[in-house]
C-alpha positions in Angstrom: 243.6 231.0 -96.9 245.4 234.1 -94.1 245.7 232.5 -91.1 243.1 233.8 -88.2 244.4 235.6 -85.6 242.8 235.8 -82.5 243.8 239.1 -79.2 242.9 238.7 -75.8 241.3 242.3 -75.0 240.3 241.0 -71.8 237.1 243.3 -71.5 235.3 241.1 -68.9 238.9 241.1 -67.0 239.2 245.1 -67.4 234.8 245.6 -66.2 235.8 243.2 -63.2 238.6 245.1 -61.9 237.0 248.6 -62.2 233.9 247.3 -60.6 235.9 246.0 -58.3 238.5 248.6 -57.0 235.4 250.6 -57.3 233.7 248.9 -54.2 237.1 248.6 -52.6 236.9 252.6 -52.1 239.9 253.0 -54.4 238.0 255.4 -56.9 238.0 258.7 -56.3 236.8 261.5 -58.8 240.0 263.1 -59.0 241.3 259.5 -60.3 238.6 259.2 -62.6 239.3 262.8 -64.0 243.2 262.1 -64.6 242.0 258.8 -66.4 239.9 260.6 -68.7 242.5 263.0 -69.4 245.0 260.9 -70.2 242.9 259.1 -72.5 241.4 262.3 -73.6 244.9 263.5 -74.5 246.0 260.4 -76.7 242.7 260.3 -78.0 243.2 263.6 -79.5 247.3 263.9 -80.0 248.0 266.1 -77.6 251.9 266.0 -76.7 251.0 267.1 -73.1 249.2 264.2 -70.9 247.0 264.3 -67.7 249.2 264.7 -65.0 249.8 261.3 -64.0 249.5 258.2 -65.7 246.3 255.9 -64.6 248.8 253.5 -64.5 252.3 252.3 -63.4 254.3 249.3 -64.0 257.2 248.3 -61.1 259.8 245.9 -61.8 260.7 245.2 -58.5 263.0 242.4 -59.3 263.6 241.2 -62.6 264.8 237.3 -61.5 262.4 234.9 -62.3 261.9 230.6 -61.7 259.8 229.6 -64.6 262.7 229.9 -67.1 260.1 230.2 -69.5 261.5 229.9 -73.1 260.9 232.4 -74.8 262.3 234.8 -71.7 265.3 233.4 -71.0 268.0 230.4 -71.2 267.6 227.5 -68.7 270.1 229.1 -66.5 268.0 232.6 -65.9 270.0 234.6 -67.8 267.0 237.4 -69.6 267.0 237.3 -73.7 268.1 241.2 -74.8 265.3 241.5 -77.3 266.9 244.1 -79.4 268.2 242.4 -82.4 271.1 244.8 -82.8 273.0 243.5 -80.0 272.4 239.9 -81.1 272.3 238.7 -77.1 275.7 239.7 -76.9 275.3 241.8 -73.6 272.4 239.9 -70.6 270.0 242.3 -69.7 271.3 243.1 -65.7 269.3 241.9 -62.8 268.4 243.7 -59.6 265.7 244.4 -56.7 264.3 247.8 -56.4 264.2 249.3 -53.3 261.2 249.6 -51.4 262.1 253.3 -50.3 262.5 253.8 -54.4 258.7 251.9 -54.8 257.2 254.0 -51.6 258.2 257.6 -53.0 256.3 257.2 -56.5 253.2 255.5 -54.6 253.3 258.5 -52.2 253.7 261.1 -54.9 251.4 259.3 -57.6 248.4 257.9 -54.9 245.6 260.4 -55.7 245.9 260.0 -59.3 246.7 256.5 -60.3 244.2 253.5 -60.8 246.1 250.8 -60.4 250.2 249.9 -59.7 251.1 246.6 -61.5 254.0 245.1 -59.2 255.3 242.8 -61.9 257.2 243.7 -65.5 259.6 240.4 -66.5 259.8 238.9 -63.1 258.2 236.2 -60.9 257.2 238.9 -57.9 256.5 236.6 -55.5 260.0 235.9 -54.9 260.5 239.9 -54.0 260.8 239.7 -50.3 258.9 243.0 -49.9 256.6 242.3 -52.3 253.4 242.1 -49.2 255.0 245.3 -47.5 254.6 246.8 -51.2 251.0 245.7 -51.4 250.1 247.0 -48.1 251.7 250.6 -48.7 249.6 250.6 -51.8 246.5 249.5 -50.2 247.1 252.1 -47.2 246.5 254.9 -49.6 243.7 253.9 -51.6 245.9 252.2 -54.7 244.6 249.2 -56.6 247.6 246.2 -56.9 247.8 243.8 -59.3 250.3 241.0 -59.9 251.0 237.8 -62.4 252.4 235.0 -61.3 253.4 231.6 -62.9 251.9 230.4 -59.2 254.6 228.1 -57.9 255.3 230.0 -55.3 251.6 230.6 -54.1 252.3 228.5 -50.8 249.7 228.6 -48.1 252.0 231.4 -46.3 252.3 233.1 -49.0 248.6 233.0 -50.3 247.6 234.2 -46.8 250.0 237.5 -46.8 249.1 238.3 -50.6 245.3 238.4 -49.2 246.2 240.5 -45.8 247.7 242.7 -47.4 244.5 243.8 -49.9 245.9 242.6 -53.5 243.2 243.5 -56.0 243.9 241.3 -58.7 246.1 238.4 -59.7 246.7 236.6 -62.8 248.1 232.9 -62.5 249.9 231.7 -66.3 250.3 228.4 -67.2 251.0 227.3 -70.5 249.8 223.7 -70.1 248.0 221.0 -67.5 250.5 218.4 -67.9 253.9 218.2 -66.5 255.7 217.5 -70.3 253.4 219.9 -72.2 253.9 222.8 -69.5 257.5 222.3 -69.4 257.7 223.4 -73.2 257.6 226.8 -72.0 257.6 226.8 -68.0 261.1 224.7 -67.9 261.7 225.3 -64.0 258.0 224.8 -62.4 255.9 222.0 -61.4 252.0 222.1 -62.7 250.9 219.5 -60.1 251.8 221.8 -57.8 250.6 224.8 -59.2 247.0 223.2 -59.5 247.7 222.2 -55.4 248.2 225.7 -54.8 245.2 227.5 -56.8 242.9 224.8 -55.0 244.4 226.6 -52.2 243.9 230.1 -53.3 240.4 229.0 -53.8 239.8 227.8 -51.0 241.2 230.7 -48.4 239.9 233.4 -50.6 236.2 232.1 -50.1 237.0 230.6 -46.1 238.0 234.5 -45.7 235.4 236.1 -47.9 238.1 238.2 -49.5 237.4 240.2 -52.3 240.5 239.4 -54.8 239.9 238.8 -58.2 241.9 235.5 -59.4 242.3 234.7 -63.3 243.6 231.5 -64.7 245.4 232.9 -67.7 246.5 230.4 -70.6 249.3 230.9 -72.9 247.8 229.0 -75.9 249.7 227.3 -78.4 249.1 224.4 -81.1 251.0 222.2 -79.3 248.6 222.6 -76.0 246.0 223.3 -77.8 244.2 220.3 -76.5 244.7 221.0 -73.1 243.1 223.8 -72.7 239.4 222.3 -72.1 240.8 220.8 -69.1 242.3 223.7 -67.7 239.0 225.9 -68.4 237.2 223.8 -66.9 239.9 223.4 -63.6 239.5 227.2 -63.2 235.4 227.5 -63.4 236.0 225.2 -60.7 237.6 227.3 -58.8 235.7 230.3 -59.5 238.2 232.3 -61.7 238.1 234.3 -64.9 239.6 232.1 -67.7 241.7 233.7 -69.9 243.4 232.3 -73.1 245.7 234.5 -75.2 248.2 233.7 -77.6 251.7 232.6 -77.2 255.2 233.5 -77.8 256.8 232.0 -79.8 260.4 233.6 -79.7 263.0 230.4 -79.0 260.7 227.8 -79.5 261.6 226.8 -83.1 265.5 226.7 -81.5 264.2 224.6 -78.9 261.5 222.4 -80.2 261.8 222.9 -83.8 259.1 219.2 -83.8 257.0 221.8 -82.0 257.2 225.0 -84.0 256.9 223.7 -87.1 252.8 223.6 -86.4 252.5 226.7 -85.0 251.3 229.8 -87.0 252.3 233.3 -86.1 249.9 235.2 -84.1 250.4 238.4 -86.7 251.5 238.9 -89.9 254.1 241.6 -91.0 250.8 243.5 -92.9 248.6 243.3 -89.8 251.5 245.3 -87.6 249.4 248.3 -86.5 252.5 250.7 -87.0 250.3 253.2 -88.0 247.9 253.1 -85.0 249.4 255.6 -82.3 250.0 253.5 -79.0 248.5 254.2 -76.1 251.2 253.9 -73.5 253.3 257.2 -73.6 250.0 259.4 -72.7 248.4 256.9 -70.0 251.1 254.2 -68.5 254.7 254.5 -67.2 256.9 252.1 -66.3 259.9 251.6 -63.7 262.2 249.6 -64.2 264.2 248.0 -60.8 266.9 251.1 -61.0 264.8 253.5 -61.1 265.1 253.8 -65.1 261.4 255.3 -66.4 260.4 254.0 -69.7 257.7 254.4 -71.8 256.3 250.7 -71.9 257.1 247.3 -70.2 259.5 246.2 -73.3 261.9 248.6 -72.6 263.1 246.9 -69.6 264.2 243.6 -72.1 265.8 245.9 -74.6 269.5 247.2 -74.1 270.6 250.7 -74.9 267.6 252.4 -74.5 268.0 255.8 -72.9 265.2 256.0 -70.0 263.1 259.2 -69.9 264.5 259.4 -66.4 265.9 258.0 -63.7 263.8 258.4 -60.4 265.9 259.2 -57.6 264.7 259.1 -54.0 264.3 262.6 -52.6 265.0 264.4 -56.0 262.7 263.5 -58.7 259.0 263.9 -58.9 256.6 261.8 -60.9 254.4 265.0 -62.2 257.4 266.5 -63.4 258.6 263.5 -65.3 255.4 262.6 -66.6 255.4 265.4 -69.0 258.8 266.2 -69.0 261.2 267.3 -72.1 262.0 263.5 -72.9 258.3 262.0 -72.4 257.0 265.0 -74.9 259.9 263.9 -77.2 258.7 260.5 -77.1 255.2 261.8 -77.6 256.0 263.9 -80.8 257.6 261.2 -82.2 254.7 258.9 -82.3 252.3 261.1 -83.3 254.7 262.6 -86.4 255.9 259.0 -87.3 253.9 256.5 -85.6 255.5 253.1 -84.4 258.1 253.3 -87.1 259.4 255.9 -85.4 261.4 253.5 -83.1 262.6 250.4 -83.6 261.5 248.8 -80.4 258.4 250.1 -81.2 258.0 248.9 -85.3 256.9 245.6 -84.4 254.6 246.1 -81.9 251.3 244.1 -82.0 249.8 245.1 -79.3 247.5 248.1 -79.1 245.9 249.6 -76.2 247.0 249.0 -72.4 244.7 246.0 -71.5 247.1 242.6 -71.6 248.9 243.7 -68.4 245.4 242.5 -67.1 
């Protein structure tokens, strides 16, 4: 019998969002036009893109306090996922600059949907992270962040909803402390509830319009938890999202564990022939600067960025379809995902779970 898979596409997630930006007065028909183009020009293998993606990814600081297992070891330091380098080298840590983070927002405001202000690390411990939010909202740009929620204080709650976020996604991967901890090693999911009954609570007191999602990392092993936290977020008035877990560590760490769990895709169902949509409509930057083509670069020594954004030099438009983008470009639509070897076992296809 194969085993079933099941892929968050989070359609309700990505209607709610547009809907909702689109109220906000963060639409605009030019945005709408690059959105299509970009989708327009994937769609139909053009090497050349819109000029600007609909969306970009900031790292603006890679350090994290979940520990989560399949991320990192128990003292933080970040797994190198490229199998070459056997975790010989730690992938390096460091903030971006909010000068860095201001310039691409400034250059990229008229055309981008949305600027996601997380890639591998907890953002609410970026100390700029509401100045960020408020630049973005100033000119009209949608914000979205993912959080493990720890750090969701009342202070903090209060900034995050000054300061216009859009959207933000809260992961657990449990509703107990021992089952939670399987994956989450440094937080506290007493506390985490605390806090979302706070979110709740000052989002309606205010009337704010930020959309709030409950996002569950399901495995076997917490399988039967997940009713309860359902049911904890309907509560609450959030979007309930389950989507499938990774299981990178977990058989070195709970072997008892992983032996029950089934992988969520099967070498076969790899969709290396399906042409990703992330080089024609999503760019990402990494904490120094580095522009890659997707979110897993930034977990994956030696990989040559497309460029390196420097403050008062480089421009987005002119990276964006640059001589290494178009490179990148050819390469997937000559040889697909096999084309790289970050990019051969990909499962993922379109752009949607950054939502």
């Amino acid at each position: 019998m194969k085993p079933k898979f099941f892929k968050n596409r989070y359609i309700l997630a990505r209607a709610k969002i547009a809907f909702a930006i689109l109220l906000k007065g963060r639409v605009s028909f030019r945005k709408i036009l690059n959105a299509a183009h970009c989708w327009f020009a994937q769609k139909f293998h053009f090497v050349k893109a819109a000029p600007f993606p609909f969306m970009i990814n900031f790292e603006l600081w890679n350090e994290c306090n979940a520990q989560c297992t399949f991320c990192r070891t128990d003292d933080g330091v970040i797994y190198d996922q490229n199998p070459e380098n056997k975790g010989q080298v730690p992938i390096p840590k460091g903030k971006m600059s909010l000068e860095l983070y201001k310039e691409i927002i400034e250059q990229s405001k008229d055309h981008i949907l949305i600027a996601v202000l997380y890639v591998n690390g907890e953002p609410l411990m970026y100390k700029g992270l509401y100045e960020a939010i408020q630049f973005a909202s100033d000119r009209g740009v949608a914000t979205l962040i993912s959080t493990n929620g720890e750090l969701l204080t009342e202070n903090n709650i209060k900034k995050l909803l000054e300061s216009g976020l859009d959207f933000v996604k809260i992961a657990i991967s449990g509703f107990s402390q021992d089952i939670y901890t399987v994956q989450h090693r440094g937080c506290h999911i007493e506390k985490i509830k605390d806090n979302l009954e706070t979110l709740a609570r000052l989002r309606d007191l205010g009337q704010h319009k930020i959309l709030t999602m409950l996002d569950y990392v399901y495995y076997q092993y917490n399988s039967h938890e997940y009713q309860s936290a359902l049911d904890f977020g309907q509560r609450l008035g959030f979007m309930v999202s389950r989507r499938p877990g990774n299981l990178f560590k977990l058989s070195e760490e709970h072997p008892e564990l992983a032996q029950h769990e089934k992988p969520q895709e099967a070498p076969k169902h790899l969709p290396v022939k399906n042409l990703c949509d992330w080089p024609w409509k999503v760019m990402t930057v990494d904490w120094n600067g580095n522009i890659y083509p997707c979110c897993d670069y930034v977990v994956w020594n030696n990989q040559e960025p497309n460029a390196t954004f420097e403050v008062g030099k480089s421009n987005v438009k002119d990276i964006w379809n640059g001589p290494a983008v178009i490179e990148n470009r050819t390469v997937h639509l000559t040889k697909g995902r096999g084309g790289y070897d970050i990019c051969s076992e990909c499962t993922r296809t379109g752009t949607a779970f950054k939502f």
